[in-house]
N, C-alpha and C positions, 0 to 999 in steps of 0.2 A: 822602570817598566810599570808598575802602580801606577806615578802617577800620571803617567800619558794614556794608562786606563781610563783614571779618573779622568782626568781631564775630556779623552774623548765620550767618555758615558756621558758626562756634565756637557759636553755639545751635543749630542745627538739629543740629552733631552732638552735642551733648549730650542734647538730645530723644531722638535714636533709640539712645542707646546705655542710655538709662534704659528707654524703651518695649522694646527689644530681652533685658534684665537680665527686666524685669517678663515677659514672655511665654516667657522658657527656664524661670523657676522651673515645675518639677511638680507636682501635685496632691500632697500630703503622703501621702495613700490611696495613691499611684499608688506611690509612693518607697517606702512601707512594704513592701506586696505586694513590690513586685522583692525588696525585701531579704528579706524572710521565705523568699522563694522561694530563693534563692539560699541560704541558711543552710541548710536543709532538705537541697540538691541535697549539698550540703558532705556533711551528718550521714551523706544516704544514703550517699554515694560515701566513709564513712571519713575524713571528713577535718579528724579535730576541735582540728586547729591554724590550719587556713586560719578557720574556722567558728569559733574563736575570739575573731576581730579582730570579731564583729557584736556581741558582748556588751558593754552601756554601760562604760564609764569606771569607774564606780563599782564594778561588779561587777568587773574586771580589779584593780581595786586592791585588792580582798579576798579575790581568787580567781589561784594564777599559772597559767600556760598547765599546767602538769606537771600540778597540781589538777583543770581540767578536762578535759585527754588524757585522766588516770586514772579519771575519771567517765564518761564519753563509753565509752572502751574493757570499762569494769565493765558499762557496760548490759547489764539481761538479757532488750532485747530488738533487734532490729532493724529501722530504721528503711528502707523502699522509695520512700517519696514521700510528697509534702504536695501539699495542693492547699486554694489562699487560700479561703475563704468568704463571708467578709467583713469590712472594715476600718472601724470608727470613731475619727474623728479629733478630737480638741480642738487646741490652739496646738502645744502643744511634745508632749502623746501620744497614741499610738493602741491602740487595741486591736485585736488580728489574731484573727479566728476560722479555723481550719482544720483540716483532716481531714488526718490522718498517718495513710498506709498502714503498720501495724504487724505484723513477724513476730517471732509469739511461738513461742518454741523447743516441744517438743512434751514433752521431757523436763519441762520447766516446769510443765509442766499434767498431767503424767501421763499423755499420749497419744502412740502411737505415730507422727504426723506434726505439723509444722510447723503454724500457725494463723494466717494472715493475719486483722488487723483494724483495721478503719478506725477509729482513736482522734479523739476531739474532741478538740481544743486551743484552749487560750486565751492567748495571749501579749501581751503588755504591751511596747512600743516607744518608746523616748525620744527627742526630738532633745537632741542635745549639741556645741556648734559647728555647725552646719547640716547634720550626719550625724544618721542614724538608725541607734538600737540595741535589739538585744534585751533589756529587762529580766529576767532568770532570777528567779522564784519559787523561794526556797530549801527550798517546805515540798513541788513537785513533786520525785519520785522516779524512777525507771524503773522500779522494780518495782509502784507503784502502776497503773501501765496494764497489766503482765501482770495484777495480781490483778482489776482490773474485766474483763479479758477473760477468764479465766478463769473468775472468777465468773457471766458472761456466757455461754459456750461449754458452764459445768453446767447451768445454769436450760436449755436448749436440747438437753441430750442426758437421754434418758428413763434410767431407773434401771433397770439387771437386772433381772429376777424376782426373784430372791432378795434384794434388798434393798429391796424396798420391804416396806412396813409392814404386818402383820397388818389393820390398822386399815381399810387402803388399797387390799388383797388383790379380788377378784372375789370375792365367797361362791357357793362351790360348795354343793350336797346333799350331806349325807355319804353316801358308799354304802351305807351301812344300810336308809336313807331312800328314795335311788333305788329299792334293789331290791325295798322294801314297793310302793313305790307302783307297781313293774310288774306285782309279782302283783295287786293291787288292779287291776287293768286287764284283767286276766285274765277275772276272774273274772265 
C-alpha cells in the first residue's frame, strides 16, 4: 500500500509539473513582440551594445559588437520608438511588421528643421535554443529610410515659382494682348 502511494503521488506530481511546463510556454507572437519592443526601447535610448545581444548567433558570429556600435552610432537617422503591427509566426520564425518613429536630421534633406517619420519595417526573428533573435538583413541601410523620407517630404512640398516648368507655368495674356483687348472694350 505505500508503495502505490508513492508511486501514485510520484504520478500526479509528474502530471502537474508537465501540465504546469506546457501552460508557462508563451505564444511565440507574444515572445517576438516583447522582444522586438525591447530592441527598439535599446536603439532609441542609444544603446547599441545592450541591443546587440537580440541579433541571432549567426549574425554575432559574422558581425563583432565594435561592427555593430560603429553602425548603430554612423546612422544618419534617429530612432524615437517602434510600435509592433503585426507578428506572423511559423515553428522556429517570425515575422515582425512595425512602425519606427524616425527623425531625420533636417540638414539631411536640406531643410531648415528636424523630420519625424513613421518608417515601415519589416524584420525577420529566429528561435535559436528557445531564444528569440533578430535576423538583420544585410542589404537594409540607415540611409535608405532618410532617402524614402525624403523622397517622401519632396513629393509633399510644392516647388517655388521659379522652378517650376514653363510647360507647368499658369499661361498669363501677354500685356500687349490685355491692353488691345481693353481698348476693344472701349469702344
Amino acid at each position: 500500500m505505500t508503495r502505490t502511494r508513492i508511486l501514485l503521488l510520484a504520478s500526479g506530481m509528474g502530471m502537474a509539473l508537465l501540465l504546469a511546463m506546457g501552460c508557462s510556454r508563451k505564444d511565440p507572437a507574444e515572445l517576438v513582440r516583447q522582444r522586438a519592443t525591447e530592441r527598439w526601447d535599446l536603439l532609441a535610448g542609444r544603446h547599441a551594445v545592450k541591443a546587440y545581444d537580440y541579433l541571432s548567433p549567426g549574425y554575432r558570429s559574422t558581425h563583432t559588437l565594435e561592427q555593430y556600435v560603429s553602425f548603430v552610432a554612423t546612422a544618419r537617422v534617429q530612432w524615437k520608438s517602434a510600435k509592433v503591427d503585426s507578428i506572423q509566426c511559423d515553428a522556429d520564425s517570425c515575422t515582425a511588421k512595425l512602425t519606427v518613429l524616425t527623425v531625420l536630421p533636417g540638414a539631411l534633406m536640406q531643410r531648415p528643421s528636424d523630420m519625424e517619420y513613421p518608417a515601415p519595417v519589416v524584420e525577420q526573428w529566429v528561435r535559436s535554443d528557445g531564444e528569440w533573435y533578430f535576423l538583420p538583413d544585410a542589404k537594409i541601410e540607415a540611409k535608405s529610410i532618410a532617402e524614402q523620407a525624403a523622397s517622401q517630404a519632396a513629393a509633399q512640398t510644392p516647388a517655388p515659382a521659379a522652378e517650376v516648368p514653363a510647360a507647368e507655368a499658369p499661361k498669363a495674356a501677354p500685356p500687349a494682348a490685355a491692353e488691345a483687348g481693353s481698348k476693344d472694350d472701349r469702344k
